[in-house]
N, CA, C and O of each residue as an XYZ file, in Angstrom:
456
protein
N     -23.080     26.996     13.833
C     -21.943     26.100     14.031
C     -21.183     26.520     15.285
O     -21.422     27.612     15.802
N     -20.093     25.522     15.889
C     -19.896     26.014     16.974
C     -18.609     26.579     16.975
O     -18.329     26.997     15.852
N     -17.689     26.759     17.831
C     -16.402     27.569     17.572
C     -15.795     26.681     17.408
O     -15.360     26.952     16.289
N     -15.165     25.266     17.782
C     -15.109     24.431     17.594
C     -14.870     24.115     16.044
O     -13.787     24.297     15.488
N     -16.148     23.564     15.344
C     -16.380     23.504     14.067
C     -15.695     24.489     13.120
O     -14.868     24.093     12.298
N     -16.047     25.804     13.239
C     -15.870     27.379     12.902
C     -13.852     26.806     12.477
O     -13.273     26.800     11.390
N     -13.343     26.418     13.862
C     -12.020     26.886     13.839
C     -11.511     25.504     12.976
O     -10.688     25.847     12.127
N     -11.774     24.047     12.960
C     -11.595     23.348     12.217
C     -11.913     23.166     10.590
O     -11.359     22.438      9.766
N     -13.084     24.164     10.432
C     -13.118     24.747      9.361
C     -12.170     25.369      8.264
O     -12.112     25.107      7.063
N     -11.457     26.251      9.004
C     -11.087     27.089      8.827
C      -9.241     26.646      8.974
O      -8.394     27.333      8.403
N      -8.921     25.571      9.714
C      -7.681     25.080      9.251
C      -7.694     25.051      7.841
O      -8.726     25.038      7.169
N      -5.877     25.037      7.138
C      -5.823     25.012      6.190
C      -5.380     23.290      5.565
O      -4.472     22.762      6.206
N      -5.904     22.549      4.526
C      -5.528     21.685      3.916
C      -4.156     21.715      3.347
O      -3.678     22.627      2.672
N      -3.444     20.346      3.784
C      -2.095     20.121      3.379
C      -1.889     19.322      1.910
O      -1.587     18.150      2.137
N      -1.930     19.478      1.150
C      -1.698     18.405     -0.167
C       0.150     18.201     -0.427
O       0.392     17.558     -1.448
N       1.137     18.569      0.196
C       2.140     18.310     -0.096
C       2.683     18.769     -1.099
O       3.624     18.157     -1.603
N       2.190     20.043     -1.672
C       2.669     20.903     -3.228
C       4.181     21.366     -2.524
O       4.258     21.263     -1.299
N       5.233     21.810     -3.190
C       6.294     22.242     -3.114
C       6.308     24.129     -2.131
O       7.198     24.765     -1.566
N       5.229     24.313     -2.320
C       4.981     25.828     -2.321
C       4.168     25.441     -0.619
O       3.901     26.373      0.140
N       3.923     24.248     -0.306
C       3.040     24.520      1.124
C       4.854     24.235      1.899
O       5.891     23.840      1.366
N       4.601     24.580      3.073
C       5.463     24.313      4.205
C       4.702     23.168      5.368
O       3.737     23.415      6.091
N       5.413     21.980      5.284
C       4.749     20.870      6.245
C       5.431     21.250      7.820
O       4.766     21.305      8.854
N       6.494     21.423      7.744
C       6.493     22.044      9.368
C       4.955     23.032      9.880
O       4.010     22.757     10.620
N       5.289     24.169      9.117
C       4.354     25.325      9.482
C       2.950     24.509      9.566
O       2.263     24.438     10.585
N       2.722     24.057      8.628
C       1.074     22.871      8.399
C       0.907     22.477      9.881
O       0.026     22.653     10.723
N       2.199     21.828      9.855
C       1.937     20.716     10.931
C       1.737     20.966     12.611
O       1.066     20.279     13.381
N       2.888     22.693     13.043
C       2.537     23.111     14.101
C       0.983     23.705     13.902
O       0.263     23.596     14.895
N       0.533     24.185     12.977
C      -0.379     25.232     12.944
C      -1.685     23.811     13.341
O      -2.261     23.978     14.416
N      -2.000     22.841     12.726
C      -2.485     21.804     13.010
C      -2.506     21.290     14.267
O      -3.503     20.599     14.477
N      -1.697     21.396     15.238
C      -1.232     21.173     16.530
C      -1.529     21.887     17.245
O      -2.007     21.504     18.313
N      -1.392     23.055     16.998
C      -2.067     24.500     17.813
C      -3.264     24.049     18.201
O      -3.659     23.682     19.307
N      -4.092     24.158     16.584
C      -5.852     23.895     16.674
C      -6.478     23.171     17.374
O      -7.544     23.433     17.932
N      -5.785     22.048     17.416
C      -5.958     20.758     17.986
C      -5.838     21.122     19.822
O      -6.821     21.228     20.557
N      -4.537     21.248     20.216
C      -4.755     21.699     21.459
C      -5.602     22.605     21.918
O      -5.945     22.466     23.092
N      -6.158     23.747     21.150
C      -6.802     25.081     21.470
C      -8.657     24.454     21.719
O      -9.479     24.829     22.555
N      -8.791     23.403     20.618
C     -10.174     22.457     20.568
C      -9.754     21.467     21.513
O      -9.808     20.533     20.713
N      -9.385     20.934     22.556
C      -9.026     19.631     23.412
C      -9.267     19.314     22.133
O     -10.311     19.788     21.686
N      -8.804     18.842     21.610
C      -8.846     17.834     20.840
C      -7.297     16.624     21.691
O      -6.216     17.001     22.144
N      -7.797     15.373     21.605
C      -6.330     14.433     21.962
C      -5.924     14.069     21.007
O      -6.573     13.929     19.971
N      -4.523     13.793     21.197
C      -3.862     13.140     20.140
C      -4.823     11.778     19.231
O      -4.882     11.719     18.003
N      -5.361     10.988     19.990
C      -5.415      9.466     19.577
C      -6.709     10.279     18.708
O      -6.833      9.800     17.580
N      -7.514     11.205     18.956
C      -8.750     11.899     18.032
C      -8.212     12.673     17.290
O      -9.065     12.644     16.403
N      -7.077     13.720     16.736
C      -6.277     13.830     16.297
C      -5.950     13.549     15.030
O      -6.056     14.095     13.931
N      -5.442     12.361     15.557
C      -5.167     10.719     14.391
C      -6.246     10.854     13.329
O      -6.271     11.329     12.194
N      -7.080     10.291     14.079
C      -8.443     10.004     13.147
C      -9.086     11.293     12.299
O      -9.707     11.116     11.250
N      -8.851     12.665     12.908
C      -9.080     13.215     12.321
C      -8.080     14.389     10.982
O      -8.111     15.541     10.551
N      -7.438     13.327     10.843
C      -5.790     14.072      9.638
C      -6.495     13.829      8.405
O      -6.868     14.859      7.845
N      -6.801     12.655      7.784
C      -7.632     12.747      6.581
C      -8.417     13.743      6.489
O      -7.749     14.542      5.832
N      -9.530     14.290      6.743
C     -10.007     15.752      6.824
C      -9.168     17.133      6.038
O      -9.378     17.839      5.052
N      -7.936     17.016      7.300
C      -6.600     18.099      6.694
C      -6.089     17.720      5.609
O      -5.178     18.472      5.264
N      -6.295     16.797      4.846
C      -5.140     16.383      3.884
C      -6.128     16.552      2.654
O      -7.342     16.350      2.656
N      -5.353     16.955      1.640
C      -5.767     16.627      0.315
C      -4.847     16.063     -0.702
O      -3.631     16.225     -0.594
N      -5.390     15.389     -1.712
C      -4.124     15.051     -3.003
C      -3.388     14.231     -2.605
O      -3.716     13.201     -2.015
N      -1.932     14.705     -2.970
C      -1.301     13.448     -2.865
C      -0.710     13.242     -1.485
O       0.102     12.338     -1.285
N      -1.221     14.305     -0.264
C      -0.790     14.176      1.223
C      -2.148     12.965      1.661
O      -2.190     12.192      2.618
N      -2.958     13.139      0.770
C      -4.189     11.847      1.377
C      -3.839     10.992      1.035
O      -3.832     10.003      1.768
N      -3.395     10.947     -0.187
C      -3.230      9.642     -0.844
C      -2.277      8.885      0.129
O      -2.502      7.816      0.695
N      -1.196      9.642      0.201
C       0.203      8.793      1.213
C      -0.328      8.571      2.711
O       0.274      7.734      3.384
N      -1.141      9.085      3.144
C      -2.281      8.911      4.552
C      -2.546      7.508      4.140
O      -1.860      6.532      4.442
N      -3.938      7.528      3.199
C      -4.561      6.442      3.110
C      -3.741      5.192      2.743
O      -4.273      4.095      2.912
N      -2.099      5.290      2.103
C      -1.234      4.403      1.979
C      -0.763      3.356      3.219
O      -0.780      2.129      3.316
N      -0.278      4.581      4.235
C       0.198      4.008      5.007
C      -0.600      4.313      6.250
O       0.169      4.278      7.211
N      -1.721      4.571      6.583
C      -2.423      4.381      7.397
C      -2.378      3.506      8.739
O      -2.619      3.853      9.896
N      -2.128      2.697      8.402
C      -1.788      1.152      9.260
C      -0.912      1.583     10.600
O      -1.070      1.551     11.821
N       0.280      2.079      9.494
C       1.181      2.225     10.297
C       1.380      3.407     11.531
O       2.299      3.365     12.349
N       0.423      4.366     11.491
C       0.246      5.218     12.321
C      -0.251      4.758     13.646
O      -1.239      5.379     14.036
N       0.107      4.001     14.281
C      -0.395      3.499     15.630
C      -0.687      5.000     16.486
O      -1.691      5.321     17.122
N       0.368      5.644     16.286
C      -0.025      6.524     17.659
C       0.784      8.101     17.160
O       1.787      8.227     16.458
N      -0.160      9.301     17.882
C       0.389     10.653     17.120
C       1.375     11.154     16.651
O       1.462     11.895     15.673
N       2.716     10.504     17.805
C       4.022     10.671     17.490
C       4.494     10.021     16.020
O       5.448     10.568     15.466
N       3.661      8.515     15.166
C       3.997      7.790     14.542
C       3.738      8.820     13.617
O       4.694      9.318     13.022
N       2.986      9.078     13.479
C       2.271      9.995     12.229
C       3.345     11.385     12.604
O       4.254     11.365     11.774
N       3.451     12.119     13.212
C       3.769     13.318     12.726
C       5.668     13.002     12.730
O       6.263     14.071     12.598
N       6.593     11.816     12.849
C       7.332     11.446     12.876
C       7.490     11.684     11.054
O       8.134     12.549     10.461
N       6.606     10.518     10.472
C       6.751      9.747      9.342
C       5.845     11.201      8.338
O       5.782     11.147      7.110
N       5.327     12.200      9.022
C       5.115     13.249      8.041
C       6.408     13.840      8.046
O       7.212     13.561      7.157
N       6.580     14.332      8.617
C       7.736     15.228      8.757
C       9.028     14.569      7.857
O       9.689     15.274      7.093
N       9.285     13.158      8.050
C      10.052     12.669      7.568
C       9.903     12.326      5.639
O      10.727     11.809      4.885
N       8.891     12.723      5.433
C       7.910     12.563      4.066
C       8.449     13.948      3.540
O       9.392     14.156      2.777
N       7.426     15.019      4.278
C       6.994     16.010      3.347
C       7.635     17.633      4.155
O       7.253     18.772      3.887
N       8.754     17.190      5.235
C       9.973     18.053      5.012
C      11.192     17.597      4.886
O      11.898     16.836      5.549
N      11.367     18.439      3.525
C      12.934     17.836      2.894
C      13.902     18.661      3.015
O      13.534     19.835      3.044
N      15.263     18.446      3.115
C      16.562     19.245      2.968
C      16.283     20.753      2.048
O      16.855     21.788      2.389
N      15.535     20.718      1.111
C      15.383     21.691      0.586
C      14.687     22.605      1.081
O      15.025     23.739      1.417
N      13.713     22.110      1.125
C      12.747     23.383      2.418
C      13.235     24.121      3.299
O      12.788     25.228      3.603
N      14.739     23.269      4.068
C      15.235     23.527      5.476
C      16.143     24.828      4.841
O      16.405     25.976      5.202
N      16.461     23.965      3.691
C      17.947     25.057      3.107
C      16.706     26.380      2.426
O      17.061     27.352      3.094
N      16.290     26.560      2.106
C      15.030     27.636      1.487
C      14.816     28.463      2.753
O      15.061     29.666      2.656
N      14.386     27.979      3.946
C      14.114     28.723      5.195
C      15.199     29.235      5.850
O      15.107     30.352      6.359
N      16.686     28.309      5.958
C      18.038     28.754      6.305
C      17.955     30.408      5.171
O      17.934     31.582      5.541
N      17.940     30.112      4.456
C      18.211     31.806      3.630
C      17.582     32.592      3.929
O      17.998     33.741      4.075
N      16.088     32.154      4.165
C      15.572     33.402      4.342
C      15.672     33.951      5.379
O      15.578     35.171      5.238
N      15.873     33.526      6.740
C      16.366     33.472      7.633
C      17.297     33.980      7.395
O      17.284     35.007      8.074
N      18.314     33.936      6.743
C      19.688     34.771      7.040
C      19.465     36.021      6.252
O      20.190     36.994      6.458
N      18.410     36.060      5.273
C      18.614     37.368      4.561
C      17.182     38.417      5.110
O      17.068     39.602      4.794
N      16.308     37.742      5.876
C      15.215     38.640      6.313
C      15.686     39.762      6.810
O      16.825     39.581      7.240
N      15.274     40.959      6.958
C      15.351     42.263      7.099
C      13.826     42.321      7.836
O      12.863     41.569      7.681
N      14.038     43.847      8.940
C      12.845     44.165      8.935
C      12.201     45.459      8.339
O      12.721     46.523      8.676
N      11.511     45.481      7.794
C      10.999     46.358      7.152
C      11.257     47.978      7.726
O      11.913     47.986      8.767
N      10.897     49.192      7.279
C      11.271     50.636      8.046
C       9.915     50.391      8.501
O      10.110     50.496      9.712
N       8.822     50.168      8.396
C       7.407     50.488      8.984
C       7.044     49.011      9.274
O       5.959     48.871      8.711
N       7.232     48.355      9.598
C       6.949     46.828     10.565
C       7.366     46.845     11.746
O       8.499     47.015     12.197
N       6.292     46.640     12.279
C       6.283     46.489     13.837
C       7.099     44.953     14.885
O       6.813     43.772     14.685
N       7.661     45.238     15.477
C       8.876     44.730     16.043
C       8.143     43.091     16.174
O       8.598     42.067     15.663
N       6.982     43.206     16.953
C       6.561     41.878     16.899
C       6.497     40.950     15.565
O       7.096     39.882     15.438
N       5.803     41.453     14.765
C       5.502     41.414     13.399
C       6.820     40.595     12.778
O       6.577     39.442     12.424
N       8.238     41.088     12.602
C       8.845     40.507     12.463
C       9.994     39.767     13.333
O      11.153     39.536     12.987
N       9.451     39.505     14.371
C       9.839     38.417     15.205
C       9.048     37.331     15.093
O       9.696     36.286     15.144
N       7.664     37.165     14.933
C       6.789     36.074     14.382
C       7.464     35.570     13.107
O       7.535     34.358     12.899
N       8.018     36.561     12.152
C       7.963     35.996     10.898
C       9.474     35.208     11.355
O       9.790     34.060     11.042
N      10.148     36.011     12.040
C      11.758     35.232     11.968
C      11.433     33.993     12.770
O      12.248     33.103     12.527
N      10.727     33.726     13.440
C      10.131     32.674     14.663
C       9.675     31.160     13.928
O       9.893     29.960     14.090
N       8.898     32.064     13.018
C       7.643     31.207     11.730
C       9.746     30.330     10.714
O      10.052     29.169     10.443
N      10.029     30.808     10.649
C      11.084     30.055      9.904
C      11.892     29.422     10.951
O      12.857     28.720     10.647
């Protein structure tokens, strides 16, 4: 298989459970995508793939309406990150610490990642 394949593989599936994070999904998805040329408008077509459950289901709902990449990651974001998530990450964010043996980068990614 090629690296390509390998790394699309190896993205993680979004189903919209309470416990996934759709921001994080969604840059980490974006990364891949740029890192594979992948374009936006191929992109598109290829989100069903990433999705499972009830994040496919609401795909295959409104499908239509995704004309173009911005439409879609607009109307995800607006879906499947909610006030609660934001307020969940605001805390942790205010209460993260860094560890005595964690390395400085280490938790600058993680404070970054929220």
């Amino acid at each position: 298989a090629t690296l390509l394949s390998k790394t699309l593989e190896q993205t993680p599936k979004y189903s919209g459970k309470p416990d996934q994070n759709a921001d994080e999904w969604l840059n980490d998805l974006i990364a891949t995508c740029r890192m594979a040329d992948i374009t936006e408008a191929h992109a598109l077509k290829l989100i069903p793939v990433f999705l499972e459950g009830h994040a496919k289901q609401w795909y295959s709902d409104n499908k239509e309406t995704f004309e173009t990449w911005n439409v879609f990651k607009t109307e995800f974001i607006r879906t499947y990150s909610s006030p609660t998530t934001k307020q969940l990450a605001s805390n942790r964010l205010r209460t993260r610490l860094q560890h005595y043996d964690e390395p400085v980068i280490e938790y600058y990614t993680d404070i970054m990642k929220l």
